[in-house]
C-alpha distance (Angstrom), angle and dihedral (degrees) to the residues before:
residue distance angle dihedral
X1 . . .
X2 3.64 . .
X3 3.94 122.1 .
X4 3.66 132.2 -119.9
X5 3.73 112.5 -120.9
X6 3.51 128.4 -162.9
X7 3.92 96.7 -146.5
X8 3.91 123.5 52.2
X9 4.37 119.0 -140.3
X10 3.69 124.3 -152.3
X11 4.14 125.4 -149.4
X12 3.30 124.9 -147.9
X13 3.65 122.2 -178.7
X14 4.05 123.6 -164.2
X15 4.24 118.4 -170.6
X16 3.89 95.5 -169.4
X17 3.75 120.4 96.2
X18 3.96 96.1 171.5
X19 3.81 125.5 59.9
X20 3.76 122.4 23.4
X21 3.51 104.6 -112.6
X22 3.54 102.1 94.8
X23 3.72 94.9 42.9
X24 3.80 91.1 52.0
X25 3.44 95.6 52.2
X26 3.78 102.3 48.5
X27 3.83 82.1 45.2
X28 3.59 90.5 60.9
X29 3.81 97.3 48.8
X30 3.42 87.7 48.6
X31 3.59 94.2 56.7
X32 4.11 95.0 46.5
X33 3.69 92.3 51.2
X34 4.06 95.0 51.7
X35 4.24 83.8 38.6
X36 3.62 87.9 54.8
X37 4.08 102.6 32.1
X38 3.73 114.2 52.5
X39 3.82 80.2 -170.7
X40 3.64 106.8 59.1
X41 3.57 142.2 89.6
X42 3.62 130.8 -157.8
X43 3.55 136.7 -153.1
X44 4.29 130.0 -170.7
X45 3.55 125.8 -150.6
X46 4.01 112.9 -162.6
X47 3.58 143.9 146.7
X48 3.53 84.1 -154.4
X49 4.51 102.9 133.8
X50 3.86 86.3 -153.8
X51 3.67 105.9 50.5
X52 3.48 90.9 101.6
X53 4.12 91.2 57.0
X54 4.20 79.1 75.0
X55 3.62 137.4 96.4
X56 4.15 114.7 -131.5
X57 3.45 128.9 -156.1
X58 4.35 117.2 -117.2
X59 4.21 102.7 -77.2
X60 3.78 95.7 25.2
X61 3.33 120.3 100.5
X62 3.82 136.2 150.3
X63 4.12 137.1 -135.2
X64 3.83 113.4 -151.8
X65 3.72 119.2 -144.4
X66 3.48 121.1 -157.6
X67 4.22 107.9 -74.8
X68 3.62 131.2 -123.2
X69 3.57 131.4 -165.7
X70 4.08 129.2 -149.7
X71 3.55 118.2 -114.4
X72 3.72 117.6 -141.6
X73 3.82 90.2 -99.8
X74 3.27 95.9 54.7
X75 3.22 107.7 -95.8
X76 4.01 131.0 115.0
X77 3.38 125.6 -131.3
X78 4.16 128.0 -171.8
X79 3.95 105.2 -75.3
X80 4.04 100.4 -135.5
X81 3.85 101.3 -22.3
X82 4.29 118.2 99.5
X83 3.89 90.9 -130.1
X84 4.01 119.7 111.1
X85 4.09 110.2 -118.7
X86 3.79 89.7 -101.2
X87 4.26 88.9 70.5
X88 3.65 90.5 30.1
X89 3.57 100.0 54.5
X90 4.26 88.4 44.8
X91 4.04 92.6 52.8
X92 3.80 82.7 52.6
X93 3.46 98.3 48.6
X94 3.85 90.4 47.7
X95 3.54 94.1 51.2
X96 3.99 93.3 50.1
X97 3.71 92.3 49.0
X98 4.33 88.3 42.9
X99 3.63 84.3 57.6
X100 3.59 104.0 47.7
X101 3.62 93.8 49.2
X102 3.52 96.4 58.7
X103 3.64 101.2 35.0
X104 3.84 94.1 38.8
X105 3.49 106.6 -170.2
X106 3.71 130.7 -146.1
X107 3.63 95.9 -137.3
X108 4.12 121.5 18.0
X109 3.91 116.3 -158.6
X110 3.86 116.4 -156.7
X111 4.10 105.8 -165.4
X112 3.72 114.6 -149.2
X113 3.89 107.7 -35.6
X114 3.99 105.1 74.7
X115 3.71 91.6 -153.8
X116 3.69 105.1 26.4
X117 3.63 127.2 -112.4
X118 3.95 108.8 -24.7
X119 3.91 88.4 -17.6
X120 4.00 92.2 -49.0
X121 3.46 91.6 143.4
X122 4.05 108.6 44.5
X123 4.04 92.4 90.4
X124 3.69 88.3 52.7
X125 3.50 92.6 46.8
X126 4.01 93.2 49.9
X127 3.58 96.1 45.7
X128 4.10 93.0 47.7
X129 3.79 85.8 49.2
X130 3.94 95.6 57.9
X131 4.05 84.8 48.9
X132 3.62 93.0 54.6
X133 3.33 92.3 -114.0
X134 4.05 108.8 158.1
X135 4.15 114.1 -120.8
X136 3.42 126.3 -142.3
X137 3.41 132.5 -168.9
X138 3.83 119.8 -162.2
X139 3.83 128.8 -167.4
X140 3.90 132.3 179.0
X141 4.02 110.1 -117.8
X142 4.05 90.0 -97.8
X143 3.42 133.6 38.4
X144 3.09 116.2 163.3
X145 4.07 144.0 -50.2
X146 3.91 101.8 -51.2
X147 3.84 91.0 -133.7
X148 4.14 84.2 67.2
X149 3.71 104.5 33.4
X150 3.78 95.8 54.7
X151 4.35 94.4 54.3
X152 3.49 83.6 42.6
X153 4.02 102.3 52.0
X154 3.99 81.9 38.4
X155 3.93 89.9 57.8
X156 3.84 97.8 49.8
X157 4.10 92.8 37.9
X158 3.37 107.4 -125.5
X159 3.90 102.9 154.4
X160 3.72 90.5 83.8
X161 3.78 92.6 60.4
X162 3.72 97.9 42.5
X163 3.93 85.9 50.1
X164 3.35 103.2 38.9
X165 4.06 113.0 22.6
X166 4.15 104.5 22.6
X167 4.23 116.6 85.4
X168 3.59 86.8 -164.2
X169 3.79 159.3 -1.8
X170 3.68 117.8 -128.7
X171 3.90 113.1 -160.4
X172 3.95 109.7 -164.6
X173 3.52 89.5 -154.1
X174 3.37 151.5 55.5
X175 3.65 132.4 -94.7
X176 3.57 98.8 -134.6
X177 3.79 85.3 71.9
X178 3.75 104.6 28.8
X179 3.53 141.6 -8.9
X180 4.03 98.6 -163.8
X181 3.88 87.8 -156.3
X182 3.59 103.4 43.0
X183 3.69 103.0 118.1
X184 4.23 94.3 26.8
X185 3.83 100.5 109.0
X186 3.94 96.3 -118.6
X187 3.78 124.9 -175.5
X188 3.90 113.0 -116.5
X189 3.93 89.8 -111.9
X190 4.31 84.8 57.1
X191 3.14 91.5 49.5
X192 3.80 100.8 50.8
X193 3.91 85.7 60.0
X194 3.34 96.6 64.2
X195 3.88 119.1 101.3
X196 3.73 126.7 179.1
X197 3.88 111.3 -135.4
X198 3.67 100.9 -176.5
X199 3.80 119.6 -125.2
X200 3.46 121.7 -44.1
X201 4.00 118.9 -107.8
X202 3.67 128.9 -135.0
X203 3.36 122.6 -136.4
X204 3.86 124.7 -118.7
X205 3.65 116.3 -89.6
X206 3.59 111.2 -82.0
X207 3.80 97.3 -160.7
X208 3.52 145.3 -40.5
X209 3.83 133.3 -33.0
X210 3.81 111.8 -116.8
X211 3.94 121.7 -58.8
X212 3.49 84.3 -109.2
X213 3.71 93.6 60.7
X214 3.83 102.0 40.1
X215 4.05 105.7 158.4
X216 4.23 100.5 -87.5
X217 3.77 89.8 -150.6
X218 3.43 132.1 80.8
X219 4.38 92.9 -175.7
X220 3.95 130.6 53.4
X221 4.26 102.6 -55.4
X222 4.13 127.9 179.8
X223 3.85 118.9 -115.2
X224 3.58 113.9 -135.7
X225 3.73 119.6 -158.3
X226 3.64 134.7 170.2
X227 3.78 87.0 170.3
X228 3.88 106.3 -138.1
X229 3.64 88.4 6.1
X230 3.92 93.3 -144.2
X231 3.57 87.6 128.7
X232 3.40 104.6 11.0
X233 3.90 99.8 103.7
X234 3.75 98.9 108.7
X235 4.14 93.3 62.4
X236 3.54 92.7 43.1
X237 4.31 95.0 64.2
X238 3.72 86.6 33.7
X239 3.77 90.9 62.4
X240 3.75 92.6 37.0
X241 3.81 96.7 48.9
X242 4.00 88.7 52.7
X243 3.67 81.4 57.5
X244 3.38 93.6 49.3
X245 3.68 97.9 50.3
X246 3.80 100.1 38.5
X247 3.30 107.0 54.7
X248 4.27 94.0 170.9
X249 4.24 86.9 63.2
X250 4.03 105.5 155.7
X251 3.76 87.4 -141.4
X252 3.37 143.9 68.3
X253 3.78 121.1 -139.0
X254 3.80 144.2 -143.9
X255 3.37 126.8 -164.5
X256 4.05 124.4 -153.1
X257 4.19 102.6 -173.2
X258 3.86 88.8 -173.5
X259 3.93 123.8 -135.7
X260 3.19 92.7 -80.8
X261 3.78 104.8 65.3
X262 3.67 114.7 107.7
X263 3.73 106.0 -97.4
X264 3.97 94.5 -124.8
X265 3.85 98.1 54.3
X266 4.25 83.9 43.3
X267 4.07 84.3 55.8
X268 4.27 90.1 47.9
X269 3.67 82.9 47.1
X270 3.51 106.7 53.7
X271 4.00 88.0 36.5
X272 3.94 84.8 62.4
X273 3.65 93.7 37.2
X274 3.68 93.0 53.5
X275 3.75 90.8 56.8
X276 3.86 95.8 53.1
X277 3.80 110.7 79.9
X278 4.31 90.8 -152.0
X279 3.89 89.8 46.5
X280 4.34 120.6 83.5
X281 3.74 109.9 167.4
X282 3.99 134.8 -166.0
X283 3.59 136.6 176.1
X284 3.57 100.8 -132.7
X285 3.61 153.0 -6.0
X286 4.11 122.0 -176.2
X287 3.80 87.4 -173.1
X288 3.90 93.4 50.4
X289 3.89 90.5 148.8
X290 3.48 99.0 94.2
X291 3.55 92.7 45.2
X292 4.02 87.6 55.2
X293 3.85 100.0 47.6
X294 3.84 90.1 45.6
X295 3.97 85.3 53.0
X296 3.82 125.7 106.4
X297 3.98 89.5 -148.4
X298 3.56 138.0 -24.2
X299 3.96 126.4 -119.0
X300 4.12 107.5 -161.8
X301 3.43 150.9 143.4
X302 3.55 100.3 -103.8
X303 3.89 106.6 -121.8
X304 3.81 117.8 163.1
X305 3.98 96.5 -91.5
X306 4.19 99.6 44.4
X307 3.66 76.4 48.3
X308 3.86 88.1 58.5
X309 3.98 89.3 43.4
X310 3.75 92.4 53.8
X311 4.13 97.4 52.1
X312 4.13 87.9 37.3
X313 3.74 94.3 53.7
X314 3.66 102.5 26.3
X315 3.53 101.2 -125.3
X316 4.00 131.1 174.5
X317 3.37 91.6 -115.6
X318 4.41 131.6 -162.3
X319 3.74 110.0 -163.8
X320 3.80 115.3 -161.0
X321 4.25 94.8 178.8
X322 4.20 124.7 -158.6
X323 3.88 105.5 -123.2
X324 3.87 84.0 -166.1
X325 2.71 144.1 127.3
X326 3.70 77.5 -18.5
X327 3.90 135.4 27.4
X328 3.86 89.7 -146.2
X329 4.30 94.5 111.8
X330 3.35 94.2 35.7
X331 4.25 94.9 58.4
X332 3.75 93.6 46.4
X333 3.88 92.6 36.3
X334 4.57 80.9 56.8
X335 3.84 87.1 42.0
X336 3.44 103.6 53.6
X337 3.96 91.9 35.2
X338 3.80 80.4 61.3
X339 3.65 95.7 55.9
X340 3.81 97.1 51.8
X341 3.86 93.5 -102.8
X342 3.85 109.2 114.8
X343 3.62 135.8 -3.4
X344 3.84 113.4 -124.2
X345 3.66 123.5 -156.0
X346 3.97 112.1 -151.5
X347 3.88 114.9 -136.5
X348 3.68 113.2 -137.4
X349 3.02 102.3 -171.2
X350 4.00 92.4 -101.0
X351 3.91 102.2 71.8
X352 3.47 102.2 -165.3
X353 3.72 103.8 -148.1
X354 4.01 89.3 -135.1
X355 4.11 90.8 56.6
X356 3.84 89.2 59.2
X357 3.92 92.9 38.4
X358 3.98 92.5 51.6
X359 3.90 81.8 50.8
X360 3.54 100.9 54.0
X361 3.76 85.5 48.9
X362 3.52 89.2 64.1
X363 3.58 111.4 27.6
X364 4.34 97.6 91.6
X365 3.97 77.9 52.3
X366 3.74 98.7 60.0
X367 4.01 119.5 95.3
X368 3.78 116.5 -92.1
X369 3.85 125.8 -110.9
X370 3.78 85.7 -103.7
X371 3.70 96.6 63.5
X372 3.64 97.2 70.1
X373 4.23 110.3 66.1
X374 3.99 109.4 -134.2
X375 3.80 110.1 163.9
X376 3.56 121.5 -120.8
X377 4.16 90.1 2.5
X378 3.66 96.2 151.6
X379 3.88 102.5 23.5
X380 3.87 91.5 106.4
X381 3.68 100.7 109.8
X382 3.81 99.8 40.9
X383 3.81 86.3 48.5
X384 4.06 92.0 43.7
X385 3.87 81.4 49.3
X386 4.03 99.5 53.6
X387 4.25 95.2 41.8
X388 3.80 85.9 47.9
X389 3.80 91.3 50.5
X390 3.71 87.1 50.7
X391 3.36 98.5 48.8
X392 3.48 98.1 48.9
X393 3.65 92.6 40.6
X394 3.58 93.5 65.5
X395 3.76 99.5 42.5
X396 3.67 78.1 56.9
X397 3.65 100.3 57.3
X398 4.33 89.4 41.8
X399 3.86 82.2 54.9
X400 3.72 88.8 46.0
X401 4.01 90.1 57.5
X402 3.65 93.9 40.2
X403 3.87 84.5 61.7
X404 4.05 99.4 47.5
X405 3.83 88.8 42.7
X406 4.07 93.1 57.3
């Protein structure tokens, strides 16, 4: 016989260990659904090594797994631990499914990878299924080109699991920009699951970033992010050799590396930065809010979550997208460039410091997010917060009549 319990507990699961884009996002759900439910308690699975470095809200907390990082031929490897993938991937897997058994959630939330990291997730999934438990399965609004995603879903088999074990399919997006799925050969039923939230908002900076950190400028600056900064090199000495060339630039700017940045390009960086009287640098900031609202514009990379921060905090906003290993930034960089709500600046490989510099000129110049009307842009989290409540609700009430009928 299963209990009645007065209070309801969400589980969200994250595969990625490198980058902070999945993190952030699952940390911002988290947050909306204990803003919005007095009642609920979350909990976090990630591999992520700096999940720790972040500030949770009261009833959200997190269990690490054991983190793995992607090699460059696409294959992952155990992040810090002297165990092949094979034993990595199975202490994971044991600790996810641990977890879920004890917390047992009334609503579990899969983000991106529909069976986890090399199928880490699946016995989770199946056992949560047979409880009642409602799945969901939630992806950013791009993934990648649709002529690669669908080969790839086909190799690890995940139809069966959207068809069979998932309730729904939460889009945080919009179509009118990207429908992640739009060329995957879905069965009707799929495809009635899937639900567009919109994008998801970020709150208002609630403070300051660290003492260490305080904004250096007292006038208009530029915020430089390359988010994790794992790959983010490239945009970093762009920026810098503008600087370096164009010694008249309007605007200060600040550069966040991100904690991902290998330490000795970080050391070149600063080393050049220091030299430049426009240019502070840091390596990272978990509260980077305040440091985007105080910003003049924002130059970025254009993953999911700066994405987020650009539309949240109407920035200006110069996206200068990856296009590998995957194409995702670049086709929602060209999307929203097309609907008036960024300027993205292409690298070809050359990055001719005056391209960037003319930019930079420009970029507090350029119309804000806010200027261009897209319904239901930003509605992600109060939708996210309404189909959770739903969900959850009615796994309540089944547990509810599994209780009477014992």
């Amino acid at each position: 016989m299963i209990s009645e319990r007065g209070h309801q507990r969400a589980l969200i699961y994250s595969h990625d260990s490198f980058g902070l884009g999945h993190l952030r996002r699952c940390r911002a759900i988290a947050h909306a659904l204990v803003d919005q439910n007095p009642d609920m308690s979350v909990i976090i699975l990630s591999g992520s090594p700096i999940i720790g470095n972040f500030d949770f809200r009261r009833r959200v907390d997190f269990v690490r797994v054991p983190g793995v990082i992607k090699l460059r031929n696409g294959d992952y490897t155990s992040y810090s631990l002297d165990l092949d993938i094979e034993e990595t991937v199975a202490l994971r897997a044991s600790i996810i499914k641990h977890t879920a058994e004890i917390f047992d959630p009334d609503i579990f939330i899969v983000d991106k990878e529909p069976l986890g990291l090399r199928g880490e997730v699946a016995e989770t999934l199946e056992m949560l299924k047979e409880r009642g438990t409602p799945l969901v399965l939630g992806l950013r609004d791009v993934m990648d080109e649709p002529s690669l995603l669908a080969p790839e879903w086909k190799r690890k088999n995940v139809m069966p699991a959207l068809e069979n074990l998932y309730d729904e399919i939460w889009v945080y997006g919009l179509p009118q920009i990207c429908d992640p799925l739009a060329e995957i050969d879905l069965t009707p039923q799929v495809r009635r699951k899937m639900v567009f939230t919109g994008y998801l908002e970020r709150e208002d900076a609630r403070g300051a970033p660290t003492a260490d950190h305080a904004i250096p400028f007292d006038r208009p600056y530029l915020l430089v992010t390359p988010g994790g900064g794992g790959d983010g090199e490239a945009l970093v000495d762009w920026v810098l050799r503008a600087y370096e060339t164009d010694a008249t630039a309007p605007y200060p700017a600040l550069l966040v590396f991100g904690p991902f940045m290998q330490q000795e390009k970080q050391a070149e960086f600063a080393r050049r930065a220091a030299a430049l009287k426009l240019v502070e640098a840091i390596t990272f900031e978990a509260n980077i809010e305040p440091l985007i609202q105080g910003a003049a514009g924002i130059v970025a990379m254009g993953g999911y979550n700066t994405f987020c921060e650009i539309l949240s905090f109407d920035k200006p906003a110069l996206v200068v997208p990856r296009t590998v290993p995957r194409m995702e930034q670049y086709i929602r960089a060209d999307r929203a460039q097309e609907l008036g709500l960024l300027r993205m600046l292409v690298d070809d490989g050359v990055r001719r410091a005056q391209d960037m510099a003319t930019a930079l000129r420009h970029l507090p110049q350029q119309n804000r997010p806010s200027d261009v009307v897209v319904p239901g842009l930003l509605d992600g989290l109060p939708n996210v917060n309404r189909l959770a409540r739903r969900l959850s609700d009615r796994r309540g009430k089944s547990l509810a009549a599994v209780a009477e009928s014992g």
